[in-house]
Structures are given as structure tokens and as C-alpha cells.
C-alpha positions as CSV (number, residue, x, y, z in Angstrom):
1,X,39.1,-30.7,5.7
2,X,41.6,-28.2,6.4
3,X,41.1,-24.5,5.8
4,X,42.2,-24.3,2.1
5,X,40.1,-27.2,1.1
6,X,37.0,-25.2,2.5
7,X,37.6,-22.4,1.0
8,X,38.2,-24.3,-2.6
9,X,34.7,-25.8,-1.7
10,X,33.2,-22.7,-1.2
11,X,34.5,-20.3,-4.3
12,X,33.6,-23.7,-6.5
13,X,29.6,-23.8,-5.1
14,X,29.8,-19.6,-5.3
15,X,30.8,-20.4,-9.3
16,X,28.1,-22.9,-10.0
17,X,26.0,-20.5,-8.1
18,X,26.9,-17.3,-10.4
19,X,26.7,-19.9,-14.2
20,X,23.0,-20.5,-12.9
21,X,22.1,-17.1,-12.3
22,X,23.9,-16.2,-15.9
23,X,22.2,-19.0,-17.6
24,X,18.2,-18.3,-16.2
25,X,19.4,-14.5,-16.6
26,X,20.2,-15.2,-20.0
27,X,16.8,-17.5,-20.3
28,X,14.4,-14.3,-19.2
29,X,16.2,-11.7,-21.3
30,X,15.2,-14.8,-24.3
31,X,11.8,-14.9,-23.1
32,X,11.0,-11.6,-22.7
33,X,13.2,-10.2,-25.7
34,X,10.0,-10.6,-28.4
35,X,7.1,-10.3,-25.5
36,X,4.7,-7.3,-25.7
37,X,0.9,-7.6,-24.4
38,X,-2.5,-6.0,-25.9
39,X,-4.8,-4.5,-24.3
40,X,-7.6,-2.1,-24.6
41,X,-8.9,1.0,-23.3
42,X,-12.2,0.6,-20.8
43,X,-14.6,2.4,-23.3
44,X,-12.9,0.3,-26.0
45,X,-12.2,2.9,-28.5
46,X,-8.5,2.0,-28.6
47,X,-6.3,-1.3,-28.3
48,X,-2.5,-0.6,-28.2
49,X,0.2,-3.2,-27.8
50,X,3.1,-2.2,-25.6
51,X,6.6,-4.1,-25.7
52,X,8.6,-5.5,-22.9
53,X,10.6,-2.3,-22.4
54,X,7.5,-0.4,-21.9
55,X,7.8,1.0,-25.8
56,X,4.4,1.0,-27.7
57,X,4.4,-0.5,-30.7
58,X,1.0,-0.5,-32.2
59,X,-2.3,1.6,-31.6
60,X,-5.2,0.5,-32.9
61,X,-8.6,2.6,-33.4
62,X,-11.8,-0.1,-33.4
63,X,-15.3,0.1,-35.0
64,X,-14.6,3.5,-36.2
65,X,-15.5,5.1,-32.5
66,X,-12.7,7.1,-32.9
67,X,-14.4,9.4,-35.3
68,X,-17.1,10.9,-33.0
69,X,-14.8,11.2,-29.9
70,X,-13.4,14.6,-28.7
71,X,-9.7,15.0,-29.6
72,X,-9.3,15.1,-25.2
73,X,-11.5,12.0,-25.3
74,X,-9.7,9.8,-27.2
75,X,-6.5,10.9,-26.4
76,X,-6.7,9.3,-23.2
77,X,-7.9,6.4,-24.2
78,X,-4.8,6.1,-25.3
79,X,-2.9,7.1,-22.3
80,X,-4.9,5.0,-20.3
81,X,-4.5,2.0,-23.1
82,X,-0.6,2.8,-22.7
83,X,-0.4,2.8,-18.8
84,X,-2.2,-0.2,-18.7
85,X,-0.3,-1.9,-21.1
86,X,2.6,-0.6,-19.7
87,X,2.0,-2.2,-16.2
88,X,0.9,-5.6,-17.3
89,X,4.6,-5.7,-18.8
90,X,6.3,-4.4,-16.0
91,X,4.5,-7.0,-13.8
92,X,5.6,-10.0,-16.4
93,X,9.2,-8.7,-16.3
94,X,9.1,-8.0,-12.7
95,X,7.7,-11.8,-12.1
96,X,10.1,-13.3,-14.5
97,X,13.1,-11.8,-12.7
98,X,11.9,-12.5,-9.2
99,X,12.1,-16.2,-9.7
100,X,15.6,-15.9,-10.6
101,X,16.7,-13.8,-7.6
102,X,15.3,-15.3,-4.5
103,X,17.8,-17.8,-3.9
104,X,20.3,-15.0,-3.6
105,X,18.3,-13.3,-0.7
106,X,18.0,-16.3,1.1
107,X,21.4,-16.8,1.4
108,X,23.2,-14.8,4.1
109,X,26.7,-15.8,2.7
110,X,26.2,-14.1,-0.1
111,X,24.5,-11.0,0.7
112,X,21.7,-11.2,-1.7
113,X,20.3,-8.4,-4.6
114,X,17.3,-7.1,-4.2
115,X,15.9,-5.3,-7.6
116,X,14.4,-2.1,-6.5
117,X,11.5,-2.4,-8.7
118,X,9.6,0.9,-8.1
119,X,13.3,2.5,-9.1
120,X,13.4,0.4,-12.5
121,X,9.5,0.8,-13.4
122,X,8.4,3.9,-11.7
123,X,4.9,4.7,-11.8
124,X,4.3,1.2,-14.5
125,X,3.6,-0.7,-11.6
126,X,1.3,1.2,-10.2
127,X,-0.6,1.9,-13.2
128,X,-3.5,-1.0,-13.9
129,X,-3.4,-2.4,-10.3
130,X,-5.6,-4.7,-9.4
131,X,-6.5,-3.0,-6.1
132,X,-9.2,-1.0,-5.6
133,X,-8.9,2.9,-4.8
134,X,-9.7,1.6,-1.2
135,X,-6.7,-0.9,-0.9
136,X,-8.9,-4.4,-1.3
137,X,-8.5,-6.6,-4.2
138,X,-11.1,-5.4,-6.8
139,X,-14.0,-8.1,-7.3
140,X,-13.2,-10.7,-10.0
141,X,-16.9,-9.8,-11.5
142,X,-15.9,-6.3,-12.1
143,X,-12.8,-7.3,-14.0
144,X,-15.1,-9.9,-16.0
145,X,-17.4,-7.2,-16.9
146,X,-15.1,-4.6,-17.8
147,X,-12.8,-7.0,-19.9
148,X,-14.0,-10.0,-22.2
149,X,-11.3,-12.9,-22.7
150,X,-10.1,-11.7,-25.8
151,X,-7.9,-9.2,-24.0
152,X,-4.4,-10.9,-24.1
């Protein structure tokens, strides 16, 4: 194979390359296009559904607790409804993404793309960790007692 040949070779894989990445790129914006997620707030006064963009779209007051809380009280219950909401989204986008990019950072000939995720989601990601304040994975008991199934 002489040089020009190889270098035909290579711009045709680089092509297939870039229609894949276009084509699952264009799959996850699909996918993620109508997704939001619901949650609640730990005292459950408040469930709140937050889109994939981060934007809320629904807050919901349940069994009337609303009524006796202290305007501070329930107002974050909200916040704290929002930021966790917020994060769970930011973790689905963030997952759905990742699988489409780690072939490029594999892949010393082409130079790869890392997202910088703290950059796009700022503090979302951080918000409703999983971690404990000491840096360990919190217990899987305490997240069953603190939230029942129907949280989706």
C-alpha cells in the first residue's frame, strides 16, 4: 500500500468514525429530549419533577403538609427537592454521553474529547451524591429508609 492509499484508508475509517458519533449523538439528544425524573423532598412535603436541562417543570405539595410548615420550612423543601432532582438528571445525561465518547479517548490518533462535566453541570452533580459527608458510599439501608420505591 503506498502512501496515498493509507492515507485514503485512514480519512475513510476517521468518516465512519465521525457518522457514528453523529448518529448515537443524535440517539441521546432523542432519548433524553422528553426525559425529566421525580423526586421528593426527605420530609416529604414536596415532589417536584425536573427536566433534562435541569428546568423544573412541576412542584407538587402532598397530603396537605404544606399548610402547617413555616414559609423557610417549606421553601427548602423545595430547594432541596430541585437540587436533588437536578442531579439525578445531570447524572443520566452525564452517563448517557459518556458511552458515546470513550472510544474517542482511547484513541491516540485522534486526540480524544473529554466533556468537562463539572464545567457543563456545576454544582448539579454534586448535589444528591450518594457519598457520605465523610467520602464512603452511604449504606444502601439508609437510602431504603429514607426513600420508598415509588420515587422514580
Amino acid at each position: 500500500m503506498d502512501l496515498n492509499e493509507t492515507m485514503a484508508a485512514r480519512i475513510a475509517e476517521a468518516r465512519e468514525r465521525l457518522e457514528a458519533t453523529r448518529a448515537a449523538v443524535a440517539s441521546a439528544r432523542a432519548e433524553l429530549s422528553d426525559a425529566s425524573t421525580t423526586v421528593r423532598s426527605k420530609d416529604r412535603s414536596v415532589e417536584v419533577t425536573v427536566g433534562a436541562q435541569g428546568e423544573l417543570k412541576r412542584v407538587k405539595f402532598l397530603d396537605e403538609k404544606f399548610r402547617t410548615m413555616e414559609p423557610a420550612q417549606l421553601s427548602a423543601a423545595i430547594v432541596e427537592a430541585a437540587a436533588k432532582g437536578r442531579a439525578r438528571m445531570a447524572r443520566r445525561v452525564k452517563d448517557t454521553f459518556s458511552a458515546i465518547t470513550p472510544a474517542a479517548q482511547g484513541d491516540a490518533n485522534t486526540g480524544g474529547y473529554t466533556p468537562d462535566w463539572e464545567q457543563i453541570f456545576g454544582s448539579a452533580l454534586k448535589t444528591g451524591s450518594r457519598e457520605s459527608r465523610r467520602g464512603r458510599p452511604a449504606a444502601k439501608i439508609h437510602d431504603e429508609i429514607t426513600e420508598d420505591g415509588g420515587d422514580v
